[in-house]
mmCIF file of the N, C-alpha and C atoms, coordinates in Angstrom:
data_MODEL
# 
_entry.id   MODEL 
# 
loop_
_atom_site.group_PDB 
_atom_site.id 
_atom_site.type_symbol 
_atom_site.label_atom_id 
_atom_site.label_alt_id 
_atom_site.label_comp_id 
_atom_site.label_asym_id 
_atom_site.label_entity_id 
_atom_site.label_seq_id 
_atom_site.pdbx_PDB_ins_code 
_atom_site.Cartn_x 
_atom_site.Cartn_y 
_atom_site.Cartn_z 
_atom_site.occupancy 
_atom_site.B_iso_or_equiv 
_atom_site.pdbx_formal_charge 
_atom_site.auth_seq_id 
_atom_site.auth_comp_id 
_atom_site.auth_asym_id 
_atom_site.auth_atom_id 
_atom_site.pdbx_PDB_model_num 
ATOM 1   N N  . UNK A 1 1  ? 0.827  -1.202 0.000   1.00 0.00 ? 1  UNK A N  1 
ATOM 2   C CA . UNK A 1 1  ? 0.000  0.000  0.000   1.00 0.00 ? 1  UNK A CA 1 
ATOM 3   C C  . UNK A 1 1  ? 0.862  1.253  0.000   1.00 0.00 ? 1  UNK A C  1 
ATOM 4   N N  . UNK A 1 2  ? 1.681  1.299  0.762   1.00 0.00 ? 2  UNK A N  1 
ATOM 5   C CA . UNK A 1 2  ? 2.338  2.357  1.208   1.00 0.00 ? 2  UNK A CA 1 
ATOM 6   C C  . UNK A 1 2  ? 3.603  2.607  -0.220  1.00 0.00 ? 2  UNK A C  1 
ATOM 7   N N  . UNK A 1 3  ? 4.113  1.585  -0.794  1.00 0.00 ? 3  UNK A N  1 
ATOM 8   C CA . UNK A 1 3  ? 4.627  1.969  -2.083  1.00 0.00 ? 3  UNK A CA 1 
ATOM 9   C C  . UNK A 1 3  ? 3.676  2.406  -3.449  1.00 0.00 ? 3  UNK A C  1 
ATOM 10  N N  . UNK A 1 4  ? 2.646  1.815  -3.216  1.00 0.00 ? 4  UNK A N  1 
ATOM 11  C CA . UNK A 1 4  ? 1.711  1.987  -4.232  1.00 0.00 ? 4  UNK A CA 1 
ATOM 12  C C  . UNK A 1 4  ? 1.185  3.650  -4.281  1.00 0.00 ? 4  UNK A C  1 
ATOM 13  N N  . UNK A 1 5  ? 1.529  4.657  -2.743  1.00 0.00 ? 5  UNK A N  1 
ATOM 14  C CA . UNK A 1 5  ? 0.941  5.648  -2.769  1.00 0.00 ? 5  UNK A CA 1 
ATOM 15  C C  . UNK A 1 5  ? 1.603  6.693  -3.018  1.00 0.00 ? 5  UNK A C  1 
ATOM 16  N N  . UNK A 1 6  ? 3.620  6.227  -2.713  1.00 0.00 ? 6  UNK A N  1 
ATOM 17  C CA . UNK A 1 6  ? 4.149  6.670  -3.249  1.00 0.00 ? 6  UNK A CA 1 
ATOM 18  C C  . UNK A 1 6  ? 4.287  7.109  -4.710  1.00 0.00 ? 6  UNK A C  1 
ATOM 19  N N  . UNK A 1 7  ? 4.320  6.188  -5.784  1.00 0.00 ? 7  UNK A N  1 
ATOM 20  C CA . UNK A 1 7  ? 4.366  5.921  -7.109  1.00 0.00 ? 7  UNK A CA 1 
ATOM 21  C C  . UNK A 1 7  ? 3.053  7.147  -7.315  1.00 0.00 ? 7  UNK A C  1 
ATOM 22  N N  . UNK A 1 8  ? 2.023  6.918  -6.623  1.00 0.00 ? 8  UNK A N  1 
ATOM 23  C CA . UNK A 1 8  ? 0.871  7.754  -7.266  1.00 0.00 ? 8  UNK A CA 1 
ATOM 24  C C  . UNK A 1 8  ? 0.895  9.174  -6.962  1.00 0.00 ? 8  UNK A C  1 
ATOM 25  N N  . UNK A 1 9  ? 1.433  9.653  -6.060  1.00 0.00 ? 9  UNK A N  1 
ATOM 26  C CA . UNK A 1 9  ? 1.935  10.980 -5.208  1.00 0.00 ? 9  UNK A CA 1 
ATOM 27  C C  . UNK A 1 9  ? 3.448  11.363 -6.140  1.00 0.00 ? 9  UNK A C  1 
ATOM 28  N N  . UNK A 1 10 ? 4.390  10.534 -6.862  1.00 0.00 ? 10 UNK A N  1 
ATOM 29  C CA . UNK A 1 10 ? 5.340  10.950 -8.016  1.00 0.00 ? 10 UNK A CA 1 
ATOM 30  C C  . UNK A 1 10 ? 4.827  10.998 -9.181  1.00 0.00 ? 10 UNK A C  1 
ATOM 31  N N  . UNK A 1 11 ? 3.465  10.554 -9.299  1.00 0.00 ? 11 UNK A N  1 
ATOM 32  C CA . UNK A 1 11 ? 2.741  10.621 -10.632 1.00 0.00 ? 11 UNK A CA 1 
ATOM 33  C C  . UNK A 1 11 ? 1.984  12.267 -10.406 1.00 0.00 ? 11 UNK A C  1 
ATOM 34  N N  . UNK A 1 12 ? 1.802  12.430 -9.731  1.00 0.00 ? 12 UNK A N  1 
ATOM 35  C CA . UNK A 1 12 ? 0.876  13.317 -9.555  1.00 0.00 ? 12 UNK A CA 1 
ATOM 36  C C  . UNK A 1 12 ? 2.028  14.680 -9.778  1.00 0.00 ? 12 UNK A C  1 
ATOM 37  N N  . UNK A 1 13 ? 3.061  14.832 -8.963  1.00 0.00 ? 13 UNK A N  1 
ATOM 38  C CA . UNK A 1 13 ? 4.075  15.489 -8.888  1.00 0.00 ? 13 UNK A CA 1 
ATOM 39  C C  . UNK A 1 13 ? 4.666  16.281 -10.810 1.00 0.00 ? 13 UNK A C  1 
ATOM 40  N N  . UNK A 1 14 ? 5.225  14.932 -11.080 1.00 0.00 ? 14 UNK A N  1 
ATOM 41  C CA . UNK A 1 14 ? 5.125  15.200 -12.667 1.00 0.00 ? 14 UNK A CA 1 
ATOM 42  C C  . UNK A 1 14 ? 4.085  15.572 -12.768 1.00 0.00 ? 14 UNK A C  1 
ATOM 43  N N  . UNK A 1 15 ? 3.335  15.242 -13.247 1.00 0.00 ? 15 UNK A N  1 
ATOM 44  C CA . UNK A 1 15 ? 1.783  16.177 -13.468 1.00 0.00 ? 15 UNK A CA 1 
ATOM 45  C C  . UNK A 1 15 ? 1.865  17.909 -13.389 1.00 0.00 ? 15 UNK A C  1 
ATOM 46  N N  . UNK A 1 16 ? 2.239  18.017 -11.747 1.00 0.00 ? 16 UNK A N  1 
ATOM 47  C CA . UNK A 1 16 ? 2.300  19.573 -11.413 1.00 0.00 ? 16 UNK A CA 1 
ATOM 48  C C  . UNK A 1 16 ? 2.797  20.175 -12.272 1.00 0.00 ? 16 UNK A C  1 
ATOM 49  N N  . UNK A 1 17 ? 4.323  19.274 -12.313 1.00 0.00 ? 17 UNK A N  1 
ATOM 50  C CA . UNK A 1 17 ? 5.358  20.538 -12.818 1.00 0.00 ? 17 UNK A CA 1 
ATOM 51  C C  . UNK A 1 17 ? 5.252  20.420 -13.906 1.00 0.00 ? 17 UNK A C  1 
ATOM 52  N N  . UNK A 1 18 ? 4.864  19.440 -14.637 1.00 0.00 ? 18 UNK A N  1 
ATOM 53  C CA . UNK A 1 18 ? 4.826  19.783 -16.221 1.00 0.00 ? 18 UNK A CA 1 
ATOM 54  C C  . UNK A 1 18 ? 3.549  21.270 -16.352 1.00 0.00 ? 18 UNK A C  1 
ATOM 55  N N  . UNK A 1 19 ? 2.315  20.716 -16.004 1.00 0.00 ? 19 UNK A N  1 
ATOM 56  C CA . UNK A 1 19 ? 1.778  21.863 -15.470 1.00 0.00 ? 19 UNK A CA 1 
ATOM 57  C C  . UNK A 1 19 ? 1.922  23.619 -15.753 1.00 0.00 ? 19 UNK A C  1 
ATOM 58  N N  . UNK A 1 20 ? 2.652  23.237 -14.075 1.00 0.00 ? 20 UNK A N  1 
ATOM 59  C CA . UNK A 1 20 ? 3.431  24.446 -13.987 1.00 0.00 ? 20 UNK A CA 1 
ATOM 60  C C  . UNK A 1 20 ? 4.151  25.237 -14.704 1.00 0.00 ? 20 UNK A C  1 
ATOM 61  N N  . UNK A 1 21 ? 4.932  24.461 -15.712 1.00 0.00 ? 21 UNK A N  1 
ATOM 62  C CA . UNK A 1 21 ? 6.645  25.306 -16.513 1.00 0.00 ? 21 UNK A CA 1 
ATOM 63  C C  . UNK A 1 21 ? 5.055  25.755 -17.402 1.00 0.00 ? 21 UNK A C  1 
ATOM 64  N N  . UNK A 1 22 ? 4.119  24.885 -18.123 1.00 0.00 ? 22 UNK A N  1 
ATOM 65  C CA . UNK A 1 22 ? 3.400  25.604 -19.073 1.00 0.00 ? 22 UNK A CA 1 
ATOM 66  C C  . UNK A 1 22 ? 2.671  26.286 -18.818 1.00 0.00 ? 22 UNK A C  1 
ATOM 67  N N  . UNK A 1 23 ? 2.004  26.538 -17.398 1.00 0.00 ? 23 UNK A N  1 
ATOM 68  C CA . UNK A 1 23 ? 1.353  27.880 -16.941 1.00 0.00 ? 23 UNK A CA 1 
ATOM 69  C C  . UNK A 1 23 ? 2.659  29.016 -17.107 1.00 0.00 ? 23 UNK A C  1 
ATOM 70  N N  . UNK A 1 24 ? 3.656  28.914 -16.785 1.00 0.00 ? 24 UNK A N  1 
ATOM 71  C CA . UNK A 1 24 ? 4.725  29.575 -16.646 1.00 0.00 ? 24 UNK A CA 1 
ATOM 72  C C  . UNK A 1 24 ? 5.313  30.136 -18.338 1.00 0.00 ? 24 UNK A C  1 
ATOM 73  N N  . UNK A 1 25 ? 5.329  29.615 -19.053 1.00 0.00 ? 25 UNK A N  1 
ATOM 74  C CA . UNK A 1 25 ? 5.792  29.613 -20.234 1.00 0.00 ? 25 UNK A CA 1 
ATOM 75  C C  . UNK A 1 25 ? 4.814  30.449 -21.016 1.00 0.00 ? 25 UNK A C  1 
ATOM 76  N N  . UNK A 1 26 ? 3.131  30.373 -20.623 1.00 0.00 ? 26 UNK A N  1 
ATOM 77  C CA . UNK A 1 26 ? 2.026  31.052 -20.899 1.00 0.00 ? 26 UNK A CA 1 
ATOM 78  C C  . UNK A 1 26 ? 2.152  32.279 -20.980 1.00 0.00 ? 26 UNK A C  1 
ATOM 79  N N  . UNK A 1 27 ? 2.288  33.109 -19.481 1.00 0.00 ? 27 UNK A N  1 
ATOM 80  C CA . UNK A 1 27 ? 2.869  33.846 -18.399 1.00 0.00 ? 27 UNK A CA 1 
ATOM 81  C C  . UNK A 1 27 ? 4.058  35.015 -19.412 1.00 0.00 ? 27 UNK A C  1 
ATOM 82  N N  . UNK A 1 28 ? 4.807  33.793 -19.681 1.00 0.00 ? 28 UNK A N  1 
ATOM 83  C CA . UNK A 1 28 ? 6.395  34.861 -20.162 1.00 0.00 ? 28 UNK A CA 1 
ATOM 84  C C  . UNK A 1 28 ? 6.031  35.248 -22.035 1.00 0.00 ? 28 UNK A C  1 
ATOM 85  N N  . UNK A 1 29 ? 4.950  34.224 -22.492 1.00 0.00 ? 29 UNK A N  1 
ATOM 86  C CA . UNK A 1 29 ? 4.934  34.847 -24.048 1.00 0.00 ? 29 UNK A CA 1 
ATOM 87  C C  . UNK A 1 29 ? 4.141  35.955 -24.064 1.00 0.00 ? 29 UNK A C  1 
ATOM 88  N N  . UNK A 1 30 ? 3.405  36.622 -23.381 1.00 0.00 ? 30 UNK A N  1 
ATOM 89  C CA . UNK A 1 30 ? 2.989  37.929 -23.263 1.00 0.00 ? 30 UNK A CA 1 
ATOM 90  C C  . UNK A 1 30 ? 3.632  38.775 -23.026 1.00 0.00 ? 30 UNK A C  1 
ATOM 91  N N  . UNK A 1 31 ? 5.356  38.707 -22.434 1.00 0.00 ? 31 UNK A N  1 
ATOM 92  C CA . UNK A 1 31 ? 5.680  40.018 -22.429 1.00 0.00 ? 31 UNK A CA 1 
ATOM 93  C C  . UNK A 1 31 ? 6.890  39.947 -23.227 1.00 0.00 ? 31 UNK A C  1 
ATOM 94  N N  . UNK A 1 32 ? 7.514  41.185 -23.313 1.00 0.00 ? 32 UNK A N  1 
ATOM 95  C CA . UNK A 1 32 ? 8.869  41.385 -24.462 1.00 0.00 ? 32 UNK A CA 1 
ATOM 96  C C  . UNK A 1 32 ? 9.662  40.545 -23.367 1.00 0.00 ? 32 UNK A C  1 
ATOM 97  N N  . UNK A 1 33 ? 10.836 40.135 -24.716 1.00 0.00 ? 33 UNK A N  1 
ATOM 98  C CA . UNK A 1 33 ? 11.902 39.584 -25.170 1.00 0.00 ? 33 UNK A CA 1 
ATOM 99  C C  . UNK A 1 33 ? 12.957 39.973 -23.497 1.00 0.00 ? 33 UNK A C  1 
ATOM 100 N N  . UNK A 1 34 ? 12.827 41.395 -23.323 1.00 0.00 ? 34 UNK A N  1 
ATOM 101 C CA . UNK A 1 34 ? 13.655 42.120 -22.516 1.00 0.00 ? 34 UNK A CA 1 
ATOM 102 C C  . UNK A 1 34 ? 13.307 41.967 -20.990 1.00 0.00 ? 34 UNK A C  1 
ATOM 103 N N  . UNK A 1 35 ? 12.131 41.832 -20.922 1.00 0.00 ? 35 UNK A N  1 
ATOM 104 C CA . UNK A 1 35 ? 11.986 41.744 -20.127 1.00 0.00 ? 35 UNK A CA 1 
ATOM 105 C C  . UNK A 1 35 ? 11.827 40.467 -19.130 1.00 0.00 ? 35 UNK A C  1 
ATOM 106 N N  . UNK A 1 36 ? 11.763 39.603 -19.916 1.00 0.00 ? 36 UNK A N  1 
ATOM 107 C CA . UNK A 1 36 ? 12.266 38.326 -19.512 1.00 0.00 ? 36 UNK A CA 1 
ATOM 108 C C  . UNK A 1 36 ? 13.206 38.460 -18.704 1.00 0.00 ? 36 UNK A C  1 
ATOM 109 N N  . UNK A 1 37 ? 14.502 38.611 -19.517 1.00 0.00 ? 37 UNK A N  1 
ATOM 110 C CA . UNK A 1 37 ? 15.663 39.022 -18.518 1.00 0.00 ? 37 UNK A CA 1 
ATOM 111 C C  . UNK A 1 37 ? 15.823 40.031 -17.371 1.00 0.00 ? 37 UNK A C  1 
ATOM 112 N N  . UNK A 1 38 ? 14.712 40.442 -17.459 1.00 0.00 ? 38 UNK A N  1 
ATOM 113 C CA . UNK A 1 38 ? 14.924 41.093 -16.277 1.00 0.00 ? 38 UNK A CA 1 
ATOM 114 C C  . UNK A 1 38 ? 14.953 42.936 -16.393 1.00 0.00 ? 38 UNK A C  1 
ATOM 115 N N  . UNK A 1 39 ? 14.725 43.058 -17.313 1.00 0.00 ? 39 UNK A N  1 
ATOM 116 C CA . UNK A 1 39 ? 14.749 44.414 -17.545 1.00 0.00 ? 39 UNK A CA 1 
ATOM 117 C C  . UNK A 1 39 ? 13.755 45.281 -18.114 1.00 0.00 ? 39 UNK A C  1 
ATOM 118 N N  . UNK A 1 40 ? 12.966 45.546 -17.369 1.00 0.00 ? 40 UNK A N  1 
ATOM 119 C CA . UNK A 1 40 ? 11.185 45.623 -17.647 1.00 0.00 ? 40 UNK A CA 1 
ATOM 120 C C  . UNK A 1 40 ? 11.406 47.411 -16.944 1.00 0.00 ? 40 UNK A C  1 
ATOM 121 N N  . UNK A 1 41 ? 9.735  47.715 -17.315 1.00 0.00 ? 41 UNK A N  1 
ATOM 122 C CA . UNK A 1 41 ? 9.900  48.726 -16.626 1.00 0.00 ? 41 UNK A CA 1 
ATOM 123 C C  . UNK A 1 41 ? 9.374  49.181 -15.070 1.00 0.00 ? 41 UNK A C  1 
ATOM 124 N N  . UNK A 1 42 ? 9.363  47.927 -14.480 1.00 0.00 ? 42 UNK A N  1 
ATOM 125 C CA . UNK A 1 42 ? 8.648  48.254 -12.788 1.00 0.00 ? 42 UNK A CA 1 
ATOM 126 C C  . UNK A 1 42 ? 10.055 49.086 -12.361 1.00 0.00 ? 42 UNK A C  1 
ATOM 127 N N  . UNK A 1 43 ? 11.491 49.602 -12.793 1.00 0.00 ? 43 UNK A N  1 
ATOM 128 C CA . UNK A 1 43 ? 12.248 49.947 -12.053 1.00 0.00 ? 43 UNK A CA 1 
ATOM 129 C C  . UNK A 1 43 ? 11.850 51.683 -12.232 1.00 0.00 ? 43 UNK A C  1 
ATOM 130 N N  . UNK A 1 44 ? 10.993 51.980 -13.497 1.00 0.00 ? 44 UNK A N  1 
ATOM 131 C CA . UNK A 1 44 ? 10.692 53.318 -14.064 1.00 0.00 ? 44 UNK A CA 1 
ATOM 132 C C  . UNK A 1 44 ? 9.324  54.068 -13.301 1.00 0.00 ? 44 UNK A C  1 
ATOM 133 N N  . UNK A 1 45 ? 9.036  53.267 -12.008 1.00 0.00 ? 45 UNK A N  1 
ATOM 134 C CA . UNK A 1 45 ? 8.207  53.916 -11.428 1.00 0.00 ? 45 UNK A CA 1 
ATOM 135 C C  . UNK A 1 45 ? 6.721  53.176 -11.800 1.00 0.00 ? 45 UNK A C  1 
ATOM 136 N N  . UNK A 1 46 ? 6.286  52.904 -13.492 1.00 0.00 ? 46 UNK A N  1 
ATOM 137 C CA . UNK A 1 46 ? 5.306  51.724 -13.649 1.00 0.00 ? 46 UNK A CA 1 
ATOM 138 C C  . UNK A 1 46 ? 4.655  51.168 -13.541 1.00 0.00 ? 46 UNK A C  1 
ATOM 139 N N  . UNK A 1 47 ? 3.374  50.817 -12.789 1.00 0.00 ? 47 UNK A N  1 
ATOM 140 C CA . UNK A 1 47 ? 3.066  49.412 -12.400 1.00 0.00 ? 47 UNK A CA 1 
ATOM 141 C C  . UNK A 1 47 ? 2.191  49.259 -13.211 1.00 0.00 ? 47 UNK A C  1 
ATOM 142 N N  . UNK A 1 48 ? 1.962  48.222 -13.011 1.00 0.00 ? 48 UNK A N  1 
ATOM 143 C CA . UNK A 1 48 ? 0.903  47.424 -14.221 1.00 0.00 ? 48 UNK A CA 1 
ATOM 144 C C  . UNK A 1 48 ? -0.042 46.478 -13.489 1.00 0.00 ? 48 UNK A C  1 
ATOM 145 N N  . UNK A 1 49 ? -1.514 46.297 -13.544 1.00 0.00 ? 49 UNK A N  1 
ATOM 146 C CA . UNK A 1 49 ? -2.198 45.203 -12.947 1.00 0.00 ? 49 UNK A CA 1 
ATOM 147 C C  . UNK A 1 49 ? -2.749 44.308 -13.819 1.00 0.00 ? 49 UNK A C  1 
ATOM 148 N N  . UNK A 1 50 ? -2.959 43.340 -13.566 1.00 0.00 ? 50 UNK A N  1 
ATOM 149 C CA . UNK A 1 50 ? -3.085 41.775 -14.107 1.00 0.00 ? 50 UNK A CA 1 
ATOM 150 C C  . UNK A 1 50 ? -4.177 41.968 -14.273 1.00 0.00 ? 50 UNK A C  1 
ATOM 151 N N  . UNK A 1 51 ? -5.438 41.666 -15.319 1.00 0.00 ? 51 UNK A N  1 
ATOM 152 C CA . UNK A 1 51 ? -6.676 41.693 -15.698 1.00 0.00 ? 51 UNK A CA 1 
ATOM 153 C C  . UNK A 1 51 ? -6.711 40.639 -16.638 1.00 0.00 ? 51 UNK A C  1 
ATOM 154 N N  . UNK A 1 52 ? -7.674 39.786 -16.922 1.00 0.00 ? 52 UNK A N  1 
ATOM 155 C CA . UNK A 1 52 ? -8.288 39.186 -17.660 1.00 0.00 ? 52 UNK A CA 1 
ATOM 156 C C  . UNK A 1 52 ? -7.062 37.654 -17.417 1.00 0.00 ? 52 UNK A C  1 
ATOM 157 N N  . UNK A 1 53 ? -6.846 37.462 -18.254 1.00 0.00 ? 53 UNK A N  1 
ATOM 158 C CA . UNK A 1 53 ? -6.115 36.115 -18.686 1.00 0.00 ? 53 UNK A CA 1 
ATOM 159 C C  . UNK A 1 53 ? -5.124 36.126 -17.451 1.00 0.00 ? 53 UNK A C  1 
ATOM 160 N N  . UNK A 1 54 ? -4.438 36.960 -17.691 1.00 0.00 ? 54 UNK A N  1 
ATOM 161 C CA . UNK A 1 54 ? -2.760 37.306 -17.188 1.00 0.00 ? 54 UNK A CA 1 
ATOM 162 C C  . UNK A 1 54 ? -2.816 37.324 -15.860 1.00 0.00 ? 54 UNK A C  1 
ATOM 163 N N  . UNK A 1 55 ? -4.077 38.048 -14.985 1.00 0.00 ? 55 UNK A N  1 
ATOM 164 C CA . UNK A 1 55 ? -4.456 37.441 -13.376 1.00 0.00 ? 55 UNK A CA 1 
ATOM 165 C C  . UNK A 1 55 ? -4.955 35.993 -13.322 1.00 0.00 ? 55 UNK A C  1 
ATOM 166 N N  . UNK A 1 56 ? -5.529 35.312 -14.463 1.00 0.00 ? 56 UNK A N  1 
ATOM 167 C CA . UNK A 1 56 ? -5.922 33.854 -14.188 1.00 0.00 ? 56 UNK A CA 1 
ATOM 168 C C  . UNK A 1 56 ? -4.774 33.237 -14.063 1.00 0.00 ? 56 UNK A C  1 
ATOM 169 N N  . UNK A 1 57 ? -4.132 33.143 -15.152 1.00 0.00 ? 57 UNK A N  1 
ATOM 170 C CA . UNK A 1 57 ? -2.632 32.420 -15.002 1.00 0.00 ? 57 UNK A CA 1 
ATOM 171 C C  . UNK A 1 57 ? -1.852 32.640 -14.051 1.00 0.00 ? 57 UNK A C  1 
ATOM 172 N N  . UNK A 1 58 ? -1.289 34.049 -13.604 1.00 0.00 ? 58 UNK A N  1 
ATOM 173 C CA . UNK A 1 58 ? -1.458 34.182 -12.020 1.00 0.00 ? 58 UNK A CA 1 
ATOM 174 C C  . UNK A 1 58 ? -1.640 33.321 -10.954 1.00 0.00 ? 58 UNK A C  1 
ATOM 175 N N  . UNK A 1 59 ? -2.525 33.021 -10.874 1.00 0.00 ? 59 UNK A N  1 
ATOM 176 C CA . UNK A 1 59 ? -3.110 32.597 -9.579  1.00 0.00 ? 59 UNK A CA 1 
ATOM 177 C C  . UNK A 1 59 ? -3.428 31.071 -9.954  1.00 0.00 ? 59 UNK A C  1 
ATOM 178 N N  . UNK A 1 60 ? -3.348 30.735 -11.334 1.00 0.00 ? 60 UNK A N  1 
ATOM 179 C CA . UNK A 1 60 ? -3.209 29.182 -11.605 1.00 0.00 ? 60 UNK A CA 1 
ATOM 180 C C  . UNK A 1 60 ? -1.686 28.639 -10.801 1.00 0.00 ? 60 UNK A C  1 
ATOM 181 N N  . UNK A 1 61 ? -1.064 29.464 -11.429 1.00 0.00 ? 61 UNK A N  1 
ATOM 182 C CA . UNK A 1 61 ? 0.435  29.849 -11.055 1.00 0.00 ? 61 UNK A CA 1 
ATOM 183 C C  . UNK A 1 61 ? 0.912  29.382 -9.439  1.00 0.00 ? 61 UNK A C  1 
ATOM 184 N N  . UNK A 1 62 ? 0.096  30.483 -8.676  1.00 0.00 ? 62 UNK A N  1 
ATOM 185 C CA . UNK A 1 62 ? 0.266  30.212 -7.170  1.00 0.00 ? 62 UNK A CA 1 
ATOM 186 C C  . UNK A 1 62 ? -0.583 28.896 -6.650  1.00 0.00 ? 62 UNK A C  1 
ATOM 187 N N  . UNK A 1 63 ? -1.501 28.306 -7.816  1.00 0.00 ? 63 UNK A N  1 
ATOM 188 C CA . UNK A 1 63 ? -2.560 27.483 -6.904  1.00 0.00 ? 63 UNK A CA 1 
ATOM 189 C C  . UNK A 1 63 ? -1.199 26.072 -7.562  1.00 0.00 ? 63 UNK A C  1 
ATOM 190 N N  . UNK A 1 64 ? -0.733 26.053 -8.731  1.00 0.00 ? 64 UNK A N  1 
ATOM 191 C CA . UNK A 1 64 ? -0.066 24.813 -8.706  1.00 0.00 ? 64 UNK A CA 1 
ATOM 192 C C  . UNK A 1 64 ? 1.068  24.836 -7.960  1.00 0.00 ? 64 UNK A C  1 
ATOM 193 N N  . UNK A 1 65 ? 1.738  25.926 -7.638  1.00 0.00 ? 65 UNK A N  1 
ATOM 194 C CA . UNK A 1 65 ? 3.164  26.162 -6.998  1.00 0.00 ? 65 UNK A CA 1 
ATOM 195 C C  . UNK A 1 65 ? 2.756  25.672 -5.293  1.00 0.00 ? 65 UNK A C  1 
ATOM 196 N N  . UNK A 1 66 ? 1.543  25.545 -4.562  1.00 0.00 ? 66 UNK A N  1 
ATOM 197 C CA . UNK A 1 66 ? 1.400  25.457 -3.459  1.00 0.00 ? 66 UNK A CA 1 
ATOM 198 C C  . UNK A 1 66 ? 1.190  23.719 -3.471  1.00 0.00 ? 66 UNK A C  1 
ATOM 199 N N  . UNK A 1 67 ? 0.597  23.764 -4.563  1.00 0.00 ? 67 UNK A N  1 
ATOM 200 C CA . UNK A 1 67 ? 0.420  22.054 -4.989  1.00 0.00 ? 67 UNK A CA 1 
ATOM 201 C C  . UNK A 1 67 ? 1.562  21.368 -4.945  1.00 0.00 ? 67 UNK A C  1 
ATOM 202 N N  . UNK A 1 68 ? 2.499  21.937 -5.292  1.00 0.00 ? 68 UNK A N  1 
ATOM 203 C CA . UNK A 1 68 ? 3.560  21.498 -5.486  1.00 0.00 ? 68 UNK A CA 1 
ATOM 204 C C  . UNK A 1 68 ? 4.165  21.000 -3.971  1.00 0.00 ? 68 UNK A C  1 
ATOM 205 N N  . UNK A 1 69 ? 4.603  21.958 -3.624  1.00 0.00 ? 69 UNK A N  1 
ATOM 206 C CA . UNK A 1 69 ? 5.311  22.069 -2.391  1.00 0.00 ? 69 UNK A CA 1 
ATOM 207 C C  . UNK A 1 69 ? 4.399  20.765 -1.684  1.00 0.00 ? 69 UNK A C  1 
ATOM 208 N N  . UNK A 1 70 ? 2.962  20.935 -1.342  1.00 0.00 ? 70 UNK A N  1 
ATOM 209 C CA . UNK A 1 70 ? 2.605  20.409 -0.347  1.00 0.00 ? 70 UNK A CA 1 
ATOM 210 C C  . UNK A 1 70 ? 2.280  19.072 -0.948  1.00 0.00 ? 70 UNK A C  1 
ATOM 211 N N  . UNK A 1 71 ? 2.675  18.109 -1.900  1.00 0.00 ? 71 UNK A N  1 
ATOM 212 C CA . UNK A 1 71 ? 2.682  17.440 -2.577  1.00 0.00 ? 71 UNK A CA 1 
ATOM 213 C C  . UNK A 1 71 ? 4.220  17.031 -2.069  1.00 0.00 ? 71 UNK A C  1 
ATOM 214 N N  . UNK A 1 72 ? 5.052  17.430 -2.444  1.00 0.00 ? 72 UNK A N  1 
ATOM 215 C CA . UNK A 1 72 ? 6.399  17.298 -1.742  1.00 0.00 ? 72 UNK A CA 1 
ATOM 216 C C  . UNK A 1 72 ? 6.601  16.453 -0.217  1.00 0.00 ? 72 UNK A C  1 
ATOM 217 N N  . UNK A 1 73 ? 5.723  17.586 0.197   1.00 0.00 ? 73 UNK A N  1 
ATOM 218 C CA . UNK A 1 73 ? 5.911  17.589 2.035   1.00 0.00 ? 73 UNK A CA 1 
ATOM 219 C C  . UNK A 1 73 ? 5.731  16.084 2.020   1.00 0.00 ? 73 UNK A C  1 
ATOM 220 N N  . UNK A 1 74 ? 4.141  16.015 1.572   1.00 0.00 ? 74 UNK A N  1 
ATOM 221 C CA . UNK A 1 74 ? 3.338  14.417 1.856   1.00 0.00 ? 74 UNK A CA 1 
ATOM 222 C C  . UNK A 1 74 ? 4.570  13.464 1.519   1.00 0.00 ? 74 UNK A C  1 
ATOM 223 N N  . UNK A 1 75 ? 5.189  13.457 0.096   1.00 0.00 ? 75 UNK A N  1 
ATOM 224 C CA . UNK A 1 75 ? 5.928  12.438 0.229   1.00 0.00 ? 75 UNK A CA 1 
ATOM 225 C C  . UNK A 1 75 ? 6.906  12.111 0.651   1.00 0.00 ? 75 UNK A C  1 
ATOM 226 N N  . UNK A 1 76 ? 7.373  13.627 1.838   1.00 0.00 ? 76 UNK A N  1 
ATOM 227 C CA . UNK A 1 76 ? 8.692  13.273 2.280   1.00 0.00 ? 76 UNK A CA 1 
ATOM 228 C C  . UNK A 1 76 ? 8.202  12.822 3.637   1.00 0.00 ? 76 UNK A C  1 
ATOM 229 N N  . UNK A 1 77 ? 7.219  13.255 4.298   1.00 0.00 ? 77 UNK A N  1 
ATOM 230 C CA . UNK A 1 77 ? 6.608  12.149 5.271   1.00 0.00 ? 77 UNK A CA 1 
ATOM 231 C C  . UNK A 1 77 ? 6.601  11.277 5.336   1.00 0.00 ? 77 UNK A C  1 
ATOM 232 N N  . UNK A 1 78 ? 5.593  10.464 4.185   1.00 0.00 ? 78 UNK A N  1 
ATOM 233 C CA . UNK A 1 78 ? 5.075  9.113  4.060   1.00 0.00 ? 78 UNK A CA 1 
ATOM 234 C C  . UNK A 1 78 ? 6.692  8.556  3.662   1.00 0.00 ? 78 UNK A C  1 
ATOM 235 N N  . UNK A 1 79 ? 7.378  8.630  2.774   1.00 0.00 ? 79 UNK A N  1 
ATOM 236 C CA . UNK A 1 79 ? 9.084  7.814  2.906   1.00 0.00 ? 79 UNK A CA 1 
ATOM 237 C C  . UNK A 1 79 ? 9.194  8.292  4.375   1.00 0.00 ? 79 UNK A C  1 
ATOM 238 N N  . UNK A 1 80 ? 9.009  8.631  5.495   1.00 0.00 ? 80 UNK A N  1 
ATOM 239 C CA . UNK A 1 80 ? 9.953  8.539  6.305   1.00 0.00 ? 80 UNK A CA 1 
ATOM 240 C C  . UNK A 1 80 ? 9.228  6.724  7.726   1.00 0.00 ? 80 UNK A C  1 
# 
């Protein structure tokens, strides 16, 4: 039992993160090239708020990234 729930809790895991990089990858083709790297304009005073799509992905974002982690935790428990 207890290996069987493992295997399904590393299935699930893959799952997330594949997931994840493509919520993530979603996320980065909306903005320029430049700013990827890091050089955007929130340093120019700027801000910008998330509406429509770009707050969904967002918060898809934070809901799989918590998945993640606590997906983690469980299986570093249950191996112990």
């Amino acid at each position: 039992m207890n290996s069987s729930l493992v295997t399904v809790l590393q299935i699930i895991q893959i799952v997330i993160s594949v997931a994840l990089v493509i919520v993530i990858i979603l996320q980065a083709k909306g903005v320029g090239l430049g700013s990827l790297f890091g050089s955007n304009e929130a340093g120019l005073g700027i801000t910008k708020t998330r509406r429509g799509l770009e707050k969904t992905l967002h918060q898809i974002t934070i809901v799989l990234g918590a998945a993640f982690l606590l997906n983690a935790v469980i299986q570093v428990l249950i191996q112990r």
